[in-house]
Structures are given as C-alpha cells and as structure tokens.
N, C-alpha and C positions, 0 to 999 in steps of 0.2 A: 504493500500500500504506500510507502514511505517514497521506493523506489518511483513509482507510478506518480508522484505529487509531482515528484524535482522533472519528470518528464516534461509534465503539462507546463510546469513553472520556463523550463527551459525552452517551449517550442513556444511560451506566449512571449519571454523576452526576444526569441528570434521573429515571430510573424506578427505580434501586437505592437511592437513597439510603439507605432506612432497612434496610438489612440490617446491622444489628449483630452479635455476637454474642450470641445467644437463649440458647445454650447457656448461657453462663455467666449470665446474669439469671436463666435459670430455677433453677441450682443455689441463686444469692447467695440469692435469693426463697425458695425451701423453708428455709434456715437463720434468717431473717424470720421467718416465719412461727412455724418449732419455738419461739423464742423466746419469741413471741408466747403461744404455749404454756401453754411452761415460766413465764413470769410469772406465770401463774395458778396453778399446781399447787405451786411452789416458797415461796408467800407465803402461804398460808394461815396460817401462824403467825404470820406479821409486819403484817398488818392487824390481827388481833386483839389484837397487843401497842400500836400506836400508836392504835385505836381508828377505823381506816379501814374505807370499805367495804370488801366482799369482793372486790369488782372493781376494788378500786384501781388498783392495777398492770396491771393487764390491762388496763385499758381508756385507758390513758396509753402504753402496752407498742404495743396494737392501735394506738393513732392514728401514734403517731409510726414506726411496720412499716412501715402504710399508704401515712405520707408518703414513705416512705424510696423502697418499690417506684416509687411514681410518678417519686420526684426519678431515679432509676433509668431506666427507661423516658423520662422528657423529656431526657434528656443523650443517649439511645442515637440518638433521632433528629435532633442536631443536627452539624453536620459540626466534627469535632475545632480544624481550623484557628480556628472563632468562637466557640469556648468554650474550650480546653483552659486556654493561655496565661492568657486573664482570669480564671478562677476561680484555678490553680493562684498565679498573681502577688497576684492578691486575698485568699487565703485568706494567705500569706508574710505580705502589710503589716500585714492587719490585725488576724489575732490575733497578732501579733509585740509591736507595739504596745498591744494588750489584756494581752497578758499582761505586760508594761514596768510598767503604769501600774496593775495592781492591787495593790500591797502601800500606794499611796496613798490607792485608792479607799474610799470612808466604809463603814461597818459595815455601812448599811444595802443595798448594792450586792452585798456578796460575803461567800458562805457559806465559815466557815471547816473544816476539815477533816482532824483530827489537827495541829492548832494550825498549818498551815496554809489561807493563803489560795489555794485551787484555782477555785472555782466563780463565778460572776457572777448574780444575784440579779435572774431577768426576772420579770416577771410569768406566774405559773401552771407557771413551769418555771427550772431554773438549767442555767447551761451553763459549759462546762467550755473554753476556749479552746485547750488544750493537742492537743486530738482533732482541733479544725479545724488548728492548725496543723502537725503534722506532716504534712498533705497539701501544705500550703504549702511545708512545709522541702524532702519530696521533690521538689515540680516546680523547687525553684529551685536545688537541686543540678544537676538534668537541666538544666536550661537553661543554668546558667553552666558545668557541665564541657564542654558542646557547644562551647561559646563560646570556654574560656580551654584546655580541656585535653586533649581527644581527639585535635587536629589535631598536639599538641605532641611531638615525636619522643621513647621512652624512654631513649634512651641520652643524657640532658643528665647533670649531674653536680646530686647530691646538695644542696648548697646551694642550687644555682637551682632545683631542682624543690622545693625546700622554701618559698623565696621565692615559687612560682609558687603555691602551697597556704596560703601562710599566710591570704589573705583566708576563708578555709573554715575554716578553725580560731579565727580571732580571732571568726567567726561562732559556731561551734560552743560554744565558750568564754562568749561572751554566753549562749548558750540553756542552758547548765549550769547557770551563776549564778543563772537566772531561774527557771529549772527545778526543779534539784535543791537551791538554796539557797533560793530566796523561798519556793518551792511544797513543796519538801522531798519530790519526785516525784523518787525515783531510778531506777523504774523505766523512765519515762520516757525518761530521760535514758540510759540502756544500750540501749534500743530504739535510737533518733536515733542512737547512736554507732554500731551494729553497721551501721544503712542506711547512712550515709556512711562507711563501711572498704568493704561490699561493694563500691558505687557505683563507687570507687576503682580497685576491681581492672577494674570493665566503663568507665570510661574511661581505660586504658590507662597506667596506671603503672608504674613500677617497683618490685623486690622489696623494694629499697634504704629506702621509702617505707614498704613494710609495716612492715618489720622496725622502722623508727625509732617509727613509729606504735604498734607493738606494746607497745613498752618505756614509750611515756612513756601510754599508754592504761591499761597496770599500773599503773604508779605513779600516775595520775590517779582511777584506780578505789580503790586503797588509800585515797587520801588524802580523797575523797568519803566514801568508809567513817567512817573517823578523827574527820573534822570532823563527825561527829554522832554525838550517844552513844547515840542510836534505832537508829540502825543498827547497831552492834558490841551490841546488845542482843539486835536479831533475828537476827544472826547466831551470837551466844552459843548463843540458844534454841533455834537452827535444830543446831547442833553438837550440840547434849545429845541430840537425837533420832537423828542418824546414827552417834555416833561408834561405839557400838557393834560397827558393821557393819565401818566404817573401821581401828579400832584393830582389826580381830580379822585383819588380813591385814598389818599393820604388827607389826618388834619390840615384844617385851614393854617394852623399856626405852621406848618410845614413850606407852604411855600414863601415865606418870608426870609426863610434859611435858605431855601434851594431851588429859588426860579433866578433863571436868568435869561434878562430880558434885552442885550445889546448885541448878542451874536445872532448871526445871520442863522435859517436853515441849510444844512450840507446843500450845497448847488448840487453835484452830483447825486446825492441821494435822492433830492425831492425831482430831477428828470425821471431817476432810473423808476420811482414811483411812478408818475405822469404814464411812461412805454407802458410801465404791467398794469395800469389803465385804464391804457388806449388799444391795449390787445384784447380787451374783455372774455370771453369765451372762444371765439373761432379766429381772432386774431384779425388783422387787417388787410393780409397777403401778404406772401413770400417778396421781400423787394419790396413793399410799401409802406412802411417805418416809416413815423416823421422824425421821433427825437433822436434818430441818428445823423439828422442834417444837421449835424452842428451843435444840437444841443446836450449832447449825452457824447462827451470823450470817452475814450477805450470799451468803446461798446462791443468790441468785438474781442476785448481781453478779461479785464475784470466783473466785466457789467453785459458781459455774453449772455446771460440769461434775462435783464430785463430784454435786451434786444429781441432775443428769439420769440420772448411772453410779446411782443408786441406787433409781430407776425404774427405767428401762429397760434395765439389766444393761448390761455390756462391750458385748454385741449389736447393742444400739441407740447407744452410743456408739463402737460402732466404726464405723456408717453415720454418724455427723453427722464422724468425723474425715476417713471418703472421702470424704463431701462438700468438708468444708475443704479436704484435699487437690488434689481436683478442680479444685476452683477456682482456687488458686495455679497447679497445672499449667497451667491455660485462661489462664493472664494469663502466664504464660510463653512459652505459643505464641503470645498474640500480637503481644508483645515481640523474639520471632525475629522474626518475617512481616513486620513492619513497618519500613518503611525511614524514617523520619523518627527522628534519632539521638536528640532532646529526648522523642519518643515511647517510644520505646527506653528509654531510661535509666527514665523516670517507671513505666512499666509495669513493669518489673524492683522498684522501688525499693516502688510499693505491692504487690506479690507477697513481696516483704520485709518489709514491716510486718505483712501479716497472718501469714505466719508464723512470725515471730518472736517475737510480741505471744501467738498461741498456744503455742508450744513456752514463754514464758518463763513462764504462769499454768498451763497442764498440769505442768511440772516441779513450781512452786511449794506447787499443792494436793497432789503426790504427796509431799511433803518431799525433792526430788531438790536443790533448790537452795531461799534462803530466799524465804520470801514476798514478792511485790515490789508487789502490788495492783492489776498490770495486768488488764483487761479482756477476754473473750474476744470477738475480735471474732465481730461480727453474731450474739451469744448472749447476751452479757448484758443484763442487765436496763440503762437507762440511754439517756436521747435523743440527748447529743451523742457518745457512740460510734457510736451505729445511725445518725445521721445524717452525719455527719461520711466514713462508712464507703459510706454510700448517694452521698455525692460522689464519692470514689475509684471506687469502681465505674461510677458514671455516665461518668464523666471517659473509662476504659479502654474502658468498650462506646462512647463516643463513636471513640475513635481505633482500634477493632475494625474499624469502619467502613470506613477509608485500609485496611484488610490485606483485605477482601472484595472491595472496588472494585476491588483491584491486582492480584487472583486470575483476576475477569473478564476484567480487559482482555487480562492475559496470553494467558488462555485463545482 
C-alpha cells in the first residue's frame, strides 16, 4: 500500500505539475486587465494637460498588464520549493538595501515626491522599491516566525517572549525610519504594521503581547503623526470635513473643544465624493466622467476607484470589489490547505496586504479616515504596484500547487 502511494505521488509530481490555481489567475487577470482599461478612459485629461499622447498610459498601463499576467503564469508552473524562498529572500535584501541607500543617491537616480525621495530613476520607467519590498518583508516574517516562534510554547512569561520579539521590532523600527521618515510614506508604514500584528496572532502568541503591542503601536502612531506637520495638517483637513457628522452625536459642550472652523474641506476628497455621486447606480458610461476633467488629480492612481464608481455606477464597482474579495478569499483557502507552515504564514500575510492596502485607499477617497496615498492594488494606474503584485500572486499560484498535488494523493 505504502509502495503504491509514492507511485501515484511520483507520476502526479511528473504529469500534475502545472495545476495551479487557475481560478485565482483568472480572477487577478480580469482586475489586469479593467485597469488596463480604466488607464485609458480615466487620463484623457491628463495627456492633454502634460502634452502626451492619447495612449500614453494605456499603452505603458497594457505593457506592463501584459508582463504582469505572464510573470503570473511562469511562477504558476514552477514548483514552490525552487522559487518561493529565493524570490521572497531576494526581494527582503535587496530593496531593503535600495531603499537604505537612497536619501544618498545623486539627483539624477531618484524622483522626488512630495519632497520626498520614493522613486529610483531607470530608464523609460521609475520604480518604487517600497512595492517590491513588502513582498520581501512578508516572506521573511513567514520564514523567521516558522523558525524562532511557532514551535515556542504561549504560556512563557512576558519579558522572554518580548526578548524573543525584539529582533522583529528593532526590524520593524529600521523600516519606519526609512519609510515613514526618509520616504515620508506613512501609509506604508500602517500597512507593514497591521501584516506583522496579524502575523503575530497566526504564529501563536500570546494576549499579553497584543495588549503590550497595542499601547506602544498608539503611542508610536501619535508620535509619527506629531513628528510631521504634513501630517497633523491632513489630518486637520480631514477633521473639518467629518466633524460635523461626529460633533452632532457628541455633547454640545464638545464642540467648543473640537470644531474647527478655518480649514478648508480636503479638495480632493470632496471631488472624489462629487465622481461616486455622479456615478449613482449604473454609472455615466465608460469614457464619460466629468471630475476627471481637471477636477479630480490622480484619478487614475490613488482615486482609481472614485473614477471607475463614476462610470460604471456602485454596479460595476460592486463586481471589481467581488472580484477583490474573491481573490483574498482564494488565497485564504489556500493558506488553510496547505501544510508547509512558511507557506502558510506568506499566503495569509499577502491576503493581508491586498486587503488592507484596499480597505485603507477605499476608506480614504470616501473621507472615512484621512488620505494616506496608498495604491489600489492590481487597479491602479502604476508598474511597480502591478508588478511587484504580479510576484505575490505568482509566488501563491506557485505554492497552490503543494495544496492540489496533496489533494490527489490523498484522494
């Protein structure tokens, strides 16, 4: 019988190999594509203002889809164990490193960006290191919690499990600095925090740990705020538009302390409101947006979603959110299925960047919480998103793979 397993086992790793999940490449792929899109329909105003072709975007939008689907597709057919590891370790060194070494780098290397340095300056394209590295940061959590903290019994006492953490934190703490202080990327930076707390709880901690983390995550969050007057600005600006709603359910004696009444409403937020609108239910049509004439900047990066709600009404952007949904769900199951724990953690941990990275730019354009300039993933307009995104996904349909093979054999 034994003999008779390793048979089937062996002729499914010779003739199965490439069953991935399909399911989830073809969802990631149609979100690809709408993108693809939407770069053309969403920038018609913004070629005309820099004096680009019509197809600027769209044909920079299409190449880099293109690449994305294939880098998609060649990851699906290769077996997890000969890639996961080396990309995931490779992407950690070396934009870690890239991003270390650019507040030195010469003018001519790197685009700046709201005074700061984010972007790296290649030929015919710039990239953004920060996109490839959270893929990095995710696999090398998954790999060292397997290593230093799953195995570790909960009930240690609180300074040793804190001792046991601190190498993660003094981590963490470097990518803040470099992050939200060189880069002035705080969005970013609340992203990476939230994957490493969830992380946390699926390798086996204790509450003890939450709670500590909790308190000094406030306080660390304040004081990120504090240390930049950009920030307590937008957050200002962001207060002038809700307090209304806020103060009307608080005492009277409340807003005497906390209205403020000389700051404008966010300009961009109250467009990106006006699009989701003027999209009402069925949208206006494809290509006939007004607030992207001029009135709604980066409608086709950060604010990609008012833009599309105001085409294609709530309707159509309630099918791209099932979509997104979908997808997180499909990388959660196969995050269950999967018995390799470094597999496990990784799969969970990019199922948390894309939804988080979405809930944290949907809240933002709705004015629920302030603008943070995150990206939607596999929709915005942008290569080292779409691309950095098309690894993640490769990575997961690679280790899909180990959950289909383990189905058979069972079977």
């Amino acid at each position: 019988m034994h003999s008779n397993k390793n048979q089937i086992k062996n002729k499914i790793n010779k003739v199965k190999l490439h069953e991935a999940d399909y399911v989830l490449f073809l969802l990631v792929s149609s979100l690809i594509i709408t993108s693809i899109i939407f770069s053309y329909s969403l920038t018609v105003y913004t070629v005309e203002y820099y004096g680009y072709n019509q197809f600027h975007f769209f044909i920079r939008q299409f190449f880099v889809g293109t690449l994305s689907i294939f880098i998609m597709w060649g990851f699906s057919l290769i077996n997890p164990d000969k890639i996961v590891n080396k990309v995931g370790m490779g992407l950690f060194i070396l934009f870690f490193i890239l991003m270390s070494i650019m507040p030195v780098l010469p003018s001519s290397l790197v685009t700046a960006s709201g005074g700061a340095n984010r972007w790296i300056r290649l030929p015919g394209f710039s990239l953004s290191p920060v996109e490839f590295f959270k893929i990095g940061f995710i696999y090398f959590l998954s790999w060292s919690f397997h290593r230093r903290l799953i195995e570790v019994p909960r009930r240690i006492g609180l300074k040793q499990e804190m001792r046991l953490l601190a190498p993660y934190f003094l981590t963490f703490l470097l990518v803040v600095f470099i992050v939200a202080f060189l880069q002035k990327d705080f969005g970013q930076v609340a992203l990476l925090g939230g994957i490493l707390f969830i992380l946390l709880i699926f390798a086996n901690r204790s509450y003890k740990v939450f709670v500590s983390l909790g308190v000094v995550g406030v306080v660390g969050f304040i004081g990120l705020i504090v240390a930049a007057p950009h920030r307590i600005q937008r957050i200002y600006s962001w207060w002038a538009m809700v307090q209304d709603k806020i103060l009307s359910i608080l005492p009277d004696w409340a807003g005497n302390y906390l209205r403020i009444d000389e700051l404008p409403e966010p300009y961009q937020v109250s467009h990106s409101l006006n699009a989701i609108h003027n999209g009402g239910i069925f949208g206006q049509g494809l290509g006939l947006g007004d607030l992207k004439l001029g009135f709604l900047s980066e409608v086709h990066t950060d604010f990609v979603l008012a833009g599309i709600t105001e085409e294609v009404g709530l309707l159509g952007l309630s099918v791209i959110v099932s979509i997104m949904f979908l997808i997180v769900l499909r990388i959660f199951k196969i995050s269950r299925r999967v018995d390799n724990k470094i597999y496990h953690l990784f799969t969970i941990g990019i199922a948390l960047m894309i939804i988080i990275a979405f809930l944290i730019n949907s809240y933002g354009i709705s004015g629920m919480i302030p603008i943070k300039g995150i990206a939607v993933p596999l929709l915005s307009y942008g290569g080292s998103s779409m691309l950095s995104m098309a690894i993640a996904i490769g990575l997961v349909l690679s280790i899909s793979k180990s959950v289909n093979l383990k189905e058979k054999v069972d079977k």
